[in-house]
RODO-2510 file (C-alpha; in nm, 4 decimals, decimal comma):
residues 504
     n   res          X          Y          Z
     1     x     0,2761    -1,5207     0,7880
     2     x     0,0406    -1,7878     0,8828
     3     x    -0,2599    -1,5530     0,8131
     4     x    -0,0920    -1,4805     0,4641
     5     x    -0,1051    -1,8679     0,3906
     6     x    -0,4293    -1,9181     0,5001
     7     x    -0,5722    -1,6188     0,3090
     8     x    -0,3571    -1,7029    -0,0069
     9     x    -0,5014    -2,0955     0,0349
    10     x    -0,8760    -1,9446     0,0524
    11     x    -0,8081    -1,7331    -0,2648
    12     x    -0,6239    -1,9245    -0,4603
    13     x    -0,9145    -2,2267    -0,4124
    14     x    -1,0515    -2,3023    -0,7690
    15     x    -1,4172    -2,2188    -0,6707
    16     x    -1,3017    -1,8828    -0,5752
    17     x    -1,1403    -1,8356    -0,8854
    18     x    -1,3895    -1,9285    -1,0921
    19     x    -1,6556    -1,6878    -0,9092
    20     x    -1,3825    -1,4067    -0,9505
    21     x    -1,3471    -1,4711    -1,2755
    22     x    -1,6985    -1,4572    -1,2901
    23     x    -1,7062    -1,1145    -1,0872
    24     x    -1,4150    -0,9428    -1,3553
    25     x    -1,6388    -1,0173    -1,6620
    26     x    -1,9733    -0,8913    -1,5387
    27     x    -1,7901    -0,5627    -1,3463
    28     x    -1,6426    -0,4886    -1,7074
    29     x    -2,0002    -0,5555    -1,8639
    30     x    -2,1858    -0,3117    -1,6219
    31     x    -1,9597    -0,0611    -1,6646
    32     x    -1,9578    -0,0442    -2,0475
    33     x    -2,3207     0,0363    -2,0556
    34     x    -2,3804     0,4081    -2,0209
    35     x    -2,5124     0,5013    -1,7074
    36     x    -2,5504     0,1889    -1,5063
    37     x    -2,2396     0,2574    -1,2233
    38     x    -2,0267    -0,0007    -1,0623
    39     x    -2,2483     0,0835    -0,7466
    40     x    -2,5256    -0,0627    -0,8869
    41     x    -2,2951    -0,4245    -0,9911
    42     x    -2,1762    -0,4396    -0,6756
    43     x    -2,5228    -0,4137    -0,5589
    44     x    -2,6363    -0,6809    -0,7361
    45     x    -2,3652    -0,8605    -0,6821
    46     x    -2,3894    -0,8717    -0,2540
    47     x    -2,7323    -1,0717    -0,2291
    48     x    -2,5256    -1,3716    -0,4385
    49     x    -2,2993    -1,3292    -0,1777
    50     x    -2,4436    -1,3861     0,1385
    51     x    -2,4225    -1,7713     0,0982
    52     x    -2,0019    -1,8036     0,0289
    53     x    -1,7255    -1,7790     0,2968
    54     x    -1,6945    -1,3974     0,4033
    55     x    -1,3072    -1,3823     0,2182
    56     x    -1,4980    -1,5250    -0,1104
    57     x    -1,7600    -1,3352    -0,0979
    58     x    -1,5345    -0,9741    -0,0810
    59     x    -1,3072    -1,1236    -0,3278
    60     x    -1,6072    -1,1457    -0,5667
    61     x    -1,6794    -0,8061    -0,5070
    62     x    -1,3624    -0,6924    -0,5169
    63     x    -1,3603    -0,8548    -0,8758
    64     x    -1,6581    -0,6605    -0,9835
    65     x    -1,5199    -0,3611    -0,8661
    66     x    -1,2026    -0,3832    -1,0069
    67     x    -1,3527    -0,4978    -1,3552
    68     x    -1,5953    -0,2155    -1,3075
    69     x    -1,3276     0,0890    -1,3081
    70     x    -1,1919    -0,0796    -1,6076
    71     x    -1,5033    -0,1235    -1,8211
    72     x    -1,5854     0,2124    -1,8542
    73     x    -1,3565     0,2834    -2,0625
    74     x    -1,5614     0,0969    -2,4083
    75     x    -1,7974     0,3043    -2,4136
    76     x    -1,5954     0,6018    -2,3255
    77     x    -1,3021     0,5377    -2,6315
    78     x    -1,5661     0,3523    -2,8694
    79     x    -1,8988     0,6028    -2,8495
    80     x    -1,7415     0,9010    -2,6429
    81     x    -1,9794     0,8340    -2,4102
    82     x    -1,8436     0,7372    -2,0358
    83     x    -1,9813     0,3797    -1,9211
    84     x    -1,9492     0,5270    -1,5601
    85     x    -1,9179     0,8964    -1,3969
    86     x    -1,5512     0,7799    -1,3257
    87     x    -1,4747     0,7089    -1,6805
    88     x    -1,5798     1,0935    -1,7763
    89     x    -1,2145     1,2299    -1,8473
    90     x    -1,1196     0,9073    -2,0310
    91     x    -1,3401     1,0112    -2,3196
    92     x    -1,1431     1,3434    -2,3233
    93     x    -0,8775     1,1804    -2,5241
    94     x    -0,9475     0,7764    -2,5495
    95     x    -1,2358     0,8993    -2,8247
    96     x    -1,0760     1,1184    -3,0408
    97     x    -0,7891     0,8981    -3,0471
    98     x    -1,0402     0,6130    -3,1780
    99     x    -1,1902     0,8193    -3,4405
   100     x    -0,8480     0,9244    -3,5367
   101     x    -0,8197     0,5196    -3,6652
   102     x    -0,6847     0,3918    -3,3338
   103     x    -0,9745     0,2741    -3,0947
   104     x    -0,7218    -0,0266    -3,0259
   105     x    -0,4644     0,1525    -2,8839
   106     x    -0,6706     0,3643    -2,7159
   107     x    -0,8756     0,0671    -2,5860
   108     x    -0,5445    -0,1051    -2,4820
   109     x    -0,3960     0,1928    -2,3386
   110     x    -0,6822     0,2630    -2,0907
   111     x    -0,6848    -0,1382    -1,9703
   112     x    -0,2614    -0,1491    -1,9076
   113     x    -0,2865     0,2187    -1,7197
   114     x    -0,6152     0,0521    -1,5373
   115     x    -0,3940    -0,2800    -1,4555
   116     x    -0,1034    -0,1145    -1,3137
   117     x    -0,3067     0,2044    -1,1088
   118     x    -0,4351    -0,1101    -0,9590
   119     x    -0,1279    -0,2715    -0,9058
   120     x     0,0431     0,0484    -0,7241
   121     x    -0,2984     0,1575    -0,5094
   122     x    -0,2458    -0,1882    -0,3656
   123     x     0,0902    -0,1689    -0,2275
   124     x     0,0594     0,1188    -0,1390
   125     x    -0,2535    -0,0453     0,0480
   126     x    -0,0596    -0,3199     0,2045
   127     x     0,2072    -0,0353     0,3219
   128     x    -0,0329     0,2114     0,5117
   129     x    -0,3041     0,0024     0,6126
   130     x    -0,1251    -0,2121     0,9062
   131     x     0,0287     0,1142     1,0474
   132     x    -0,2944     0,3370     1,0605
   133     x    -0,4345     0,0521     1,1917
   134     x    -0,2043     0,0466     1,5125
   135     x    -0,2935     0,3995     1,5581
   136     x    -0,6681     0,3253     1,5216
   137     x    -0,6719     0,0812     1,7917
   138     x    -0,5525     0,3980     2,0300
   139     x    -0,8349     0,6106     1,9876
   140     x    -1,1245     0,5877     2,2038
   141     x    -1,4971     0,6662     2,1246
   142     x    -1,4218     1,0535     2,1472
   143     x    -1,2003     1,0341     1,8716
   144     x    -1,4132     0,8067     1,7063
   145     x    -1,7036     1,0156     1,6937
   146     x    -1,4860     1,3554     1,5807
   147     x    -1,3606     1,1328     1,2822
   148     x    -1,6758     1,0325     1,1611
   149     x    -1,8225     1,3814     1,1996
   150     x    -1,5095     1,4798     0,9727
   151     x    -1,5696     1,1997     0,7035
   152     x    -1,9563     1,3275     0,6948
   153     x    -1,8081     1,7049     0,6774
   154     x    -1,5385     1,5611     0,3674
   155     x    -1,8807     1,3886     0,1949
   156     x    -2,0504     1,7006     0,1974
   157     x    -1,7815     1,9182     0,0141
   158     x    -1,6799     1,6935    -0,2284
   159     x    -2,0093     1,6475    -0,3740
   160     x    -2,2323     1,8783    -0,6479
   161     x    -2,2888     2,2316    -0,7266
   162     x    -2,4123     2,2782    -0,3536
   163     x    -2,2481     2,2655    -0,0826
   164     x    -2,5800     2,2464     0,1372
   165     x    -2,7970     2,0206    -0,0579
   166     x    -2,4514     1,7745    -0,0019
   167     x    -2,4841     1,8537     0,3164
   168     x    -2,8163     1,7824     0,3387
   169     x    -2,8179     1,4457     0,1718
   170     x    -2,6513     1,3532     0,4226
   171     x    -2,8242     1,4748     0,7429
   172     x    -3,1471     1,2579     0,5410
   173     x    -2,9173     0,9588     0,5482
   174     x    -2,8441     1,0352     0,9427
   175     x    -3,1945     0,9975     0,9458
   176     x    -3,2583     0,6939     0,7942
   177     x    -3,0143     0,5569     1,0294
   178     x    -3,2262     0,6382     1,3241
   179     x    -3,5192     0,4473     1,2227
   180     x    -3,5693     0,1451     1,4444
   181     x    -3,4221    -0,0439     1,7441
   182     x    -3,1753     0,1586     1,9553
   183     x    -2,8370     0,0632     1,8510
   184     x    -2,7251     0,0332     2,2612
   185     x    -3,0440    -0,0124     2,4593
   186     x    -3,2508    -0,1788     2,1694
   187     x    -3,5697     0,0285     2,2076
   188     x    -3,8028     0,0885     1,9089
   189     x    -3,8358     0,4787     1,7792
   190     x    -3,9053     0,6594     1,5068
   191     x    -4,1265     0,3464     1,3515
   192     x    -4,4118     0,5889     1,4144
   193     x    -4,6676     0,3205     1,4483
   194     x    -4,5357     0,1350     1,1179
   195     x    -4,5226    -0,2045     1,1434
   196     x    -4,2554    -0,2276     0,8681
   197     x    -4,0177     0,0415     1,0641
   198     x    -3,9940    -0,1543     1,3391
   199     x    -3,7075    -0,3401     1,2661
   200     x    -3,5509     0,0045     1,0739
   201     x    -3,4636     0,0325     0,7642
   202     x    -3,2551    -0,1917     0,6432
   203     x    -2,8989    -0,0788     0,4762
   204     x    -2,9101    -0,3056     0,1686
   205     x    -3,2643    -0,2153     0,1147
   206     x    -3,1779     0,1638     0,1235
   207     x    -2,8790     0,1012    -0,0663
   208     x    -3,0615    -0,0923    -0,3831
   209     x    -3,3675     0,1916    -0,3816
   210     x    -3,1402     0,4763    -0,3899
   211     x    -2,9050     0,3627    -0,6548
   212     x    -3,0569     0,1191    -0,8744
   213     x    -3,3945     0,1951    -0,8665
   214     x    -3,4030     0,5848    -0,8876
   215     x    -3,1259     0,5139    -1,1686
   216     x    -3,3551     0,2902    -1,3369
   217     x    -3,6881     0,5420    -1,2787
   218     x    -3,4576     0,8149    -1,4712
   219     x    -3,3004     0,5528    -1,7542
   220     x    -3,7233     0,5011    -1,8147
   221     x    -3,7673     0,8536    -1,8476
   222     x    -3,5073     0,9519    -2,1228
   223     x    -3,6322     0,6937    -2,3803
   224     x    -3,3780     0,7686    -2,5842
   225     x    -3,1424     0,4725    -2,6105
   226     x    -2,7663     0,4362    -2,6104
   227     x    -2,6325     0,4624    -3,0097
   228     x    -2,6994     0,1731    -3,0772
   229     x    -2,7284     0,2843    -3,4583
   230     x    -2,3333     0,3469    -3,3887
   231     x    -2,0659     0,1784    -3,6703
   232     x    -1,8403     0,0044    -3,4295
   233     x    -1,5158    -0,0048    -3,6147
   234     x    -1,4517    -0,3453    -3,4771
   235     x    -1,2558    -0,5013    -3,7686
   236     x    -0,9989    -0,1980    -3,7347
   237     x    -0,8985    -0,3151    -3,3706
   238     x    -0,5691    -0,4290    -3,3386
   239     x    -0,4283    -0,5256    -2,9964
   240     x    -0,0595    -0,4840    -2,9678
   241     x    -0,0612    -0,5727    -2,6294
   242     x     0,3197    -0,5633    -2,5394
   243     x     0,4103    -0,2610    -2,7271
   244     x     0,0994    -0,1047    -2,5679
   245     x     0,2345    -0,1922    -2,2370
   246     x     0,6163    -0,0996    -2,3198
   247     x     0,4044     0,2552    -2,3986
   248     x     0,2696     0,2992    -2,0794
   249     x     0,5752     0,2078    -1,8884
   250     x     0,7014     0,4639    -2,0673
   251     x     0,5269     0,7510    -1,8730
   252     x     0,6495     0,5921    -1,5302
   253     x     0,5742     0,9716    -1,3628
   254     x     0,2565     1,0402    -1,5578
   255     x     0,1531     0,6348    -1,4479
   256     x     0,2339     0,6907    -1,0862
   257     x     0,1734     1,0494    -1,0207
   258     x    -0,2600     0,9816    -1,1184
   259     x    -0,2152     0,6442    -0,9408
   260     x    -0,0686     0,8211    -0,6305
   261     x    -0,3984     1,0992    -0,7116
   262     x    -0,6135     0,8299    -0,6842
   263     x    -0,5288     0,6323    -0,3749
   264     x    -0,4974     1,0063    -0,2047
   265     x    -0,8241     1,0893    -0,3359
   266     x    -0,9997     0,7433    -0,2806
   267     x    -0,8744     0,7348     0,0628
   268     x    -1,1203     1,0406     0,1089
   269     x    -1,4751     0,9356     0,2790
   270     x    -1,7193     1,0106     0,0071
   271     x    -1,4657     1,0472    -0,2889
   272     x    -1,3964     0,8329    -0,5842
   273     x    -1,3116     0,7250    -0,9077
   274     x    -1,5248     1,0130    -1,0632
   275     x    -1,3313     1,2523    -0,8601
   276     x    -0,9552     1,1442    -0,9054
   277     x    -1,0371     1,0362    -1,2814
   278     x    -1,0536     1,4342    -1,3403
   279     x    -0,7956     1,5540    -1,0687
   280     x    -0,5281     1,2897    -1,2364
   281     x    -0,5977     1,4042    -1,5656
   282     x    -0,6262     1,8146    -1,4875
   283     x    -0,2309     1,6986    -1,2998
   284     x    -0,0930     1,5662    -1,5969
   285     x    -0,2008     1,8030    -1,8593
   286     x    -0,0169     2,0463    -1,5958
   287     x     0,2963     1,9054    -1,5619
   288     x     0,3071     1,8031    -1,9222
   289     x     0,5001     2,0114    -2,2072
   290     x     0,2638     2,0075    -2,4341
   291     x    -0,0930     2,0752    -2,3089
   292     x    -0,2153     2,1850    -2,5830
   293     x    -0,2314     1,8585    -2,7235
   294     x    -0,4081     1,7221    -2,4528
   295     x    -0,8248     1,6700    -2,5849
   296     x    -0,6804     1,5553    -2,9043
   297     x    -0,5926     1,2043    -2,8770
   298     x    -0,2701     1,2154    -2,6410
   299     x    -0,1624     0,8880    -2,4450
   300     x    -0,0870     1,0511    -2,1653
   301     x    -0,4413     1,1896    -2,1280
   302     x    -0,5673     0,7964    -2,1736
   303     x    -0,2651     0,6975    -1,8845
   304     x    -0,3852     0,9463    -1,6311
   305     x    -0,7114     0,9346    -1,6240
   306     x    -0,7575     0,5290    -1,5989
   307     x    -0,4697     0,4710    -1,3399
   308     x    -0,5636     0,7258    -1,0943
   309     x    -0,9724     0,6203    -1,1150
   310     x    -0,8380     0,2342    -1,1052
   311     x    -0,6332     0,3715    -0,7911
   312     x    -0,9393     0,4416    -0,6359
   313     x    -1,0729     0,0363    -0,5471
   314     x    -0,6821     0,0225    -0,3205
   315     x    -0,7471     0,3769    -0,2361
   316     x    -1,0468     0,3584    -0,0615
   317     x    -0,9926     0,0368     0,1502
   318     x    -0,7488     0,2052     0,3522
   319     x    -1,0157     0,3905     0,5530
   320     x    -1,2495     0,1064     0,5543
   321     x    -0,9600    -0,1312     0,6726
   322     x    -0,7654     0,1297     0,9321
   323     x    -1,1021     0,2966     1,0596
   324     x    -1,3391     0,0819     0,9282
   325     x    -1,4887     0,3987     0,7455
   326     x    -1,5846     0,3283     0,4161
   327     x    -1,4034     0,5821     0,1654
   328     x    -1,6718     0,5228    -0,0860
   329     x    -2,0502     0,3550    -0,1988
   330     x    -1,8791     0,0455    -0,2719
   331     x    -1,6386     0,0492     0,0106
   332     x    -1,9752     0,1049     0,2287
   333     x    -2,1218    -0,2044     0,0480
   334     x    -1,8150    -0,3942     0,1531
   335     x    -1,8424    -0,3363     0,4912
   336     x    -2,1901    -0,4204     0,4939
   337     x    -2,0701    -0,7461     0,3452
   338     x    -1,8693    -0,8281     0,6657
   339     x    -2,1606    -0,7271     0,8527
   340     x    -2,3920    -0,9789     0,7187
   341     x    -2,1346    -1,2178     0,8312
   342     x    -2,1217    -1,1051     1,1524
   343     x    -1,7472    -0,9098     1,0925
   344     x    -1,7094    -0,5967     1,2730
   345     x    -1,5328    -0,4038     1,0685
   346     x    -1,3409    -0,0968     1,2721
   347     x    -0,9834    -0,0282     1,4022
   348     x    -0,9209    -0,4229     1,5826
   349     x    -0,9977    -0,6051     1,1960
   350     x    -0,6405    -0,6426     1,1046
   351     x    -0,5507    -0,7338     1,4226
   352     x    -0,8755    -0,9993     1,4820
   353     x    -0,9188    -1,0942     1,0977
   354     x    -0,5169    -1,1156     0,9739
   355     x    -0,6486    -1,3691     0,7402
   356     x    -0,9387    -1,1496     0,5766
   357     x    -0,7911    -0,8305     0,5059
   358     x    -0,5003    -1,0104     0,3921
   359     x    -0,7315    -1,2031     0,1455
   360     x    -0,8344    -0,8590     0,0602
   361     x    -0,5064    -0,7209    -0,0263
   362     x    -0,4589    -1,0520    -0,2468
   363     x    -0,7834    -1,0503    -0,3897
   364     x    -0,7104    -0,7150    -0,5573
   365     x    -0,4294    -0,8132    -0,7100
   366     x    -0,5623    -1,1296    -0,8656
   367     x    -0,8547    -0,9551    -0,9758
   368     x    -0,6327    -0,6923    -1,1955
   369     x    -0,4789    -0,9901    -1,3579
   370     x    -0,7841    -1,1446    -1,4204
   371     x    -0,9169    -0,8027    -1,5641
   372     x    -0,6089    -0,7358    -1,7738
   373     x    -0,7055    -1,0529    -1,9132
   374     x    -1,0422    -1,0782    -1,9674
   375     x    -1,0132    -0,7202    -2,1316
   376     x    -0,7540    -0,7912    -2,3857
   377     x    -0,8922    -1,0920    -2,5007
   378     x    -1,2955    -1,0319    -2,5129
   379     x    -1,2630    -0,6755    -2,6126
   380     x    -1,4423    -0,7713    -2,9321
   381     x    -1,7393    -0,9216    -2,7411
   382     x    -1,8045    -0,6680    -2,4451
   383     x    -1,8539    -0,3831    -2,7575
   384     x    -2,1909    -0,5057    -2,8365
   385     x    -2,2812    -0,4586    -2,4964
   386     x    -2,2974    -0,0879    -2,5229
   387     x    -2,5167    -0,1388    -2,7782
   388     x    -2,8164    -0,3078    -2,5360
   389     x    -3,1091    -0,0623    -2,5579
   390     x    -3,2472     0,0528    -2,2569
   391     x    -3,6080    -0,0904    -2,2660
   392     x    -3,4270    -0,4349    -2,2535
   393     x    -3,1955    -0,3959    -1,9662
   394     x    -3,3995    -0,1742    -1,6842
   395     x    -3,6358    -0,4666    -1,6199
   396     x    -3,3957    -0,7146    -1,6157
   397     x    -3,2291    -0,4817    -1,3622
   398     x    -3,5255    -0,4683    -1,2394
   399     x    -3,5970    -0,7715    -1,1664
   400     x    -3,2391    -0,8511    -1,0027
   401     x    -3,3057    -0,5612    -0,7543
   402     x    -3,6615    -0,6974    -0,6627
   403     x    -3,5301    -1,0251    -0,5991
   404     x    -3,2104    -1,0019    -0,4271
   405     x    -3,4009    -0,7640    -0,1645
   406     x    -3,6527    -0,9930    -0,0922
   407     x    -3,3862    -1,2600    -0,0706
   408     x    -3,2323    -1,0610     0,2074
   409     x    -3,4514    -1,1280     0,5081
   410     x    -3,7630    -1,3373     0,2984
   411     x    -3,9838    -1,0574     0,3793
   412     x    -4,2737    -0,8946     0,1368
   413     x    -4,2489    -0,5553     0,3587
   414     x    -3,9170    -0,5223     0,2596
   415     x    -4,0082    -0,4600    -0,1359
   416     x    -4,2159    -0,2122    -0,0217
   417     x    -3,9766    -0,0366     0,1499
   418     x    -3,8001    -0,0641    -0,1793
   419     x    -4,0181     0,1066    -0,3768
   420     x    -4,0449     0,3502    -0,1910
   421     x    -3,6696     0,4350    -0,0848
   422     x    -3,6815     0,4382    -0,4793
   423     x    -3,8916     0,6915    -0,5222
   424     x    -3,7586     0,8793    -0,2619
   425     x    -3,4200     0,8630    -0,4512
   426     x    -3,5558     0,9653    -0,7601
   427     x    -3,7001     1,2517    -0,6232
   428     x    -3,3802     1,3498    -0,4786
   429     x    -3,1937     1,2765    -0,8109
   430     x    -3,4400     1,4755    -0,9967
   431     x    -3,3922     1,8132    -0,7643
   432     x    -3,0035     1,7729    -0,8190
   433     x    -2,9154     1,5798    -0,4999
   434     x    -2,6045     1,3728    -0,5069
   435     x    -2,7418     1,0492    -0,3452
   436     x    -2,3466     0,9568    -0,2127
   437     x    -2,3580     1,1536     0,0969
   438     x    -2,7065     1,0304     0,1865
   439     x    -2,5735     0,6489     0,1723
   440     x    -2,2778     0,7210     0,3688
   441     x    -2,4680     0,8808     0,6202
   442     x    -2,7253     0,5710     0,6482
   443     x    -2,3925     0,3729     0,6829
   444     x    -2,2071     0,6269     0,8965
   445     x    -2,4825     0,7405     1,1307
   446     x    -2,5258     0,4039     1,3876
   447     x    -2,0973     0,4315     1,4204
   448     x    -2,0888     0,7703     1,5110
   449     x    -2,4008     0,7123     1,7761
   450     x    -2,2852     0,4315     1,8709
   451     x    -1,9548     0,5967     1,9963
   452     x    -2,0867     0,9288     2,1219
   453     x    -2,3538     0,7432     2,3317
   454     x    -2,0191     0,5408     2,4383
   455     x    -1,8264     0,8813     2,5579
   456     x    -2,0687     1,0193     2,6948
   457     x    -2,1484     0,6895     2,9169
   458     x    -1,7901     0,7145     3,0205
   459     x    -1,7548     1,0330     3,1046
   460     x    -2,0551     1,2342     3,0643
   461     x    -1,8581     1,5579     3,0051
   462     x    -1,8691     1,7074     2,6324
   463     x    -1,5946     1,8716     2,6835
   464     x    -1,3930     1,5765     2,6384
   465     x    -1,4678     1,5932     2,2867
   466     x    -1,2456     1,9071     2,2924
   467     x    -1,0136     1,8482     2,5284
   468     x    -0,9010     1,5445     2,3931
   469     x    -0,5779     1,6506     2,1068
   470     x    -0,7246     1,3694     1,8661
   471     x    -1,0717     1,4659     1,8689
   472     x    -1,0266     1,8115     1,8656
   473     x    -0,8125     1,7670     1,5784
   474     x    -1,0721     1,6031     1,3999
   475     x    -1,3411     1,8790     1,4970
   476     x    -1,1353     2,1004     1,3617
   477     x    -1,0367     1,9169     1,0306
   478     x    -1,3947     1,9058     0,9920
   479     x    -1,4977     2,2571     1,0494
   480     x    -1,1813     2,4075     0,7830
   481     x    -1,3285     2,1147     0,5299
   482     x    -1,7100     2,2884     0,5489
   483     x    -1,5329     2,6027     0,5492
   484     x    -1,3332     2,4926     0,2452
   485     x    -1,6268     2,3788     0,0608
   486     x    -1,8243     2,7151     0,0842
   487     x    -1,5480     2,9219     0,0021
   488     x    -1,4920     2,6835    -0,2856
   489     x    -1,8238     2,7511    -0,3945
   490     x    -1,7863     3,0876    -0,4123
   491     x    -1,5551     3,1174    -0,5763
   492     x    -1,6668     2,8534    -0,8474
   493     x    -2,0023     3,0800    -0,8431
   494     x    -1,8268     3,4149    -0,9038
   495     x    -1,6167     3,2600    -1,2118
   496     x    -1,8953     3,1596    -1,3298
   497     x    -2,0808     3,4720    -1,3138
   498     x    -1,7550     3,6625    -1,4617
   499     x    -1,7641     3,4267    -1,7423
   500     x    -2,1808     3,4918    -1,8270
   501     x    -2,0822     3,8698    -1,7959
   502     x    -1,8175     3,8207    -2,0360
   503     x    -2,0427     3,6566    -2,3447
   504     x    -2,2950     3,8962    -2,2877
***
């Protein structure tokens, strides 16, 4: 209780509030512009960070990630096009439903489905958090290592076409992590004479290059800007807000069923709201009556898809709280948060930082209310921003990028590095590599040397790793999830050759 208090004293502090507040309204405004991802606001976000307590900094975060999974959703119901990948199966019904005279409701739906997928992915949060944490604290570096070897094995199937080029993505992000001092005896390697390598490559600097700037070298390639020619039927939006809610309340097994999806499906290393937006939808338009109607304007396809990607942001700090494994980009960009502050984040956080993760669970539920909020009554406003052309906002991105990394450590070396982890990521973008795995595995990689080094300096039998029932059963999770992810593969490949046969 006392940690409760102090965390709900910390958020509830007017500064916070007002940089939460803050945090809602540009999440929302990055994720109505068509292909800039909530990775890259949170991003942006983490350098502005660095100075605030380590509770108000998350909760800003949290904010912006919150708003984010919400804001894709204008662009998605007003131009059909989705402001983020995990707003993709919102446009599926949220547009036609607009053109059919009813962008409103559509609009309205999407934010009250948003607001209370939120709502349930966080207790649901504060539920199974504390006790996987208990467990956590039990396992020793063995089991450690095995689960981080399965969270890699879960980022590699979950992601692309390929199965191998997920894969990897993310032995190049193991890579990357190996760069620099040793994490245990603090020896320099693999600098290769480089004075800038020396110190390794640092996470934030990898993260920012990867995302925003290979985003930002492809955004400059197509030239071809967002509609901004587009009628925005702006005087024809009406906000019923309470019988829009009443609506949504009314599917309470469609509503909980996709928010359940996505706190399953966030909870998944390397998952997220792209994923469960389509796996909540594809569940409802199963277990509805009528799926035919579903593509044609139905509320129920609007419901689904928002609460189970909203699900995702309660979803995916279960990992990142109970293992301290991040279940996703912005989980990882969390954690490196609490790292900056000096917070090791792993099994012993609840039980070392009550206060903070409890700030966390309260932090996501203020920031749906401030969402729900700033949504319903700015709607009007955030529509222009999808109509921003490109050659205005990718150097202003720009810019942010370039500054926030070399506010990190002050050094010039570091932009360099930036450029050229950017055009590293662009190349990988380019030959259809899903840069997800490879962050994770920049992330992942010094935890799962860390703890092998750790076994193996405590006993240095492997076997343990096999002989231990945790371990093992992670090892084996692992192997059935690579196993999975070929023969899913396959399969997808042979459809899809039975389908060419069939049109020719």
């Amino acid at each position: 209780m006392d940690d409760f208090l102090t965390a709900l004293v910390q958020i509830f502090a007017v500064s916070t509030l007002l940089y939460m507040l803050v945090g809602s309204v540009a999440g929302i405004i990055a994720a109505a512009i068509p292909g800039f991802t909530v990775t890259m606001a949170i991003v942006l976000t983490l350098p502005l960070t660095f100075t605030m307590e380590p509770l108000q900094g998350v909760a800003v975060m949290l904010s912006v990630y919150v708003g984010g999974l919400t804001g894709g959703l204008i662009s998605a119901a007003l131009l059909g096009i989705p402001g983020t990948p995990s707003s993709v199966a919102t446009t599926f019904d949220a547009f036609p439903m607009a053109r059919k005279g009813d962008p409103g409701r559509a609009l309205s739906l999407g934010v009250w489905a948003s607001f209370f997928g939120t709502l349930i992915s966080t207790l649901i949060l504060v539920v199974a958090a504390p006790p996987l944490a208990v467990f956590a604290v039990k396992l020793g570096p063995w089991e450690y290592f095995s689960l981080i070897v399965f969270a890699l094995t879960i980022v590699a199937s979950l992601v692309g076409a390929s199965v191998i080029r997920g894969l990897l993505a993310g032995l190049i992000g193991l890579a990357i992590s190996t760069v620099g001092a040793d994490p245990i005896l603090g020896r320099p390697r693999f600098d290769f004479g480089i004075e800038m390598l020396e110190t390794g490559l640092p996470f934030l600097i990898v993260l920012i290059g990867i995302f925003a700037i290979s985003q930002l070298l492809s955004e400059v390639e197509d030239s071809r800007t967002v509609r901004s020619g587009a009628k925005l039927v702006t005087d024809a939006i009406d906000f019923k807000t309470w019988k829009v809610m009443k609506e949504v309340l009314m599917s309470p097994v469609n509503l909980i069923r996709s928010s359940v999806v996505g706190v399953l499906i966030g909870a998944l290393p390397g998952a997220g709201g792209s994923i469960s937006n389509l796996v909540a939808y594809d569940q409802a338009k199963r277990a509805s009556k009528t799926p035919e109607v579903f593509g044609t304007g139905t509320p129920d396809g609007v419901i689904a898809s928002e609460a189970g990607n909203s699900a995702t942001a309660g979803g995916g700090l279960i990992p990142l709280i109970g293992l301290g494994i991040p279940g996703s980009a912005v989980d990882a960009i969390l954690m490196a948060s609490l790292m900056v502050h000096g917070i090791s984040v792993g099994p012993r956080l609840i039980s070392d930082h009550g206060d903070l993760v409890y700030g966390m669970f309260i932090a996501i539920a203020v920031a749906s209310f401030m969402m729900l909020i700033v949504s319903v009554l700015s709607m009007r406003l955030f529509l222009r921003v999808a109509e921003v052309p490109k050659w205005l906002i990718v150097p202003t991105v720009l810019t942010c990028c370039v500054v926030g990394s070399f506010a990190l450590n002050n050094r010039v070396t570091d932009l360099y590095l930036l450029g050229i982890v950017g055009l590293v990521g662009y190349a990988l973008r380019t030959l259809g590599y899903s840069l997800a795995p490879l962050v994770l595995g920049v992330i992942l990689g010094p935890i799962a040397e860390t703890n092998l080094r750790r076994a193996l300096m405590t006993d240095s039998d492997p076997t343990q790793f096999l002989t231990r029932p945790i371990s093992l059963i992670f090892l084996i999770a692992a192997v059935l999830s690579i196993g999975w992810a070929i023969r899913s593969h396959l399969k997808t490949n042979k459809m899809n050759g039975v389908k060419d046969a069939n049109a020719s």
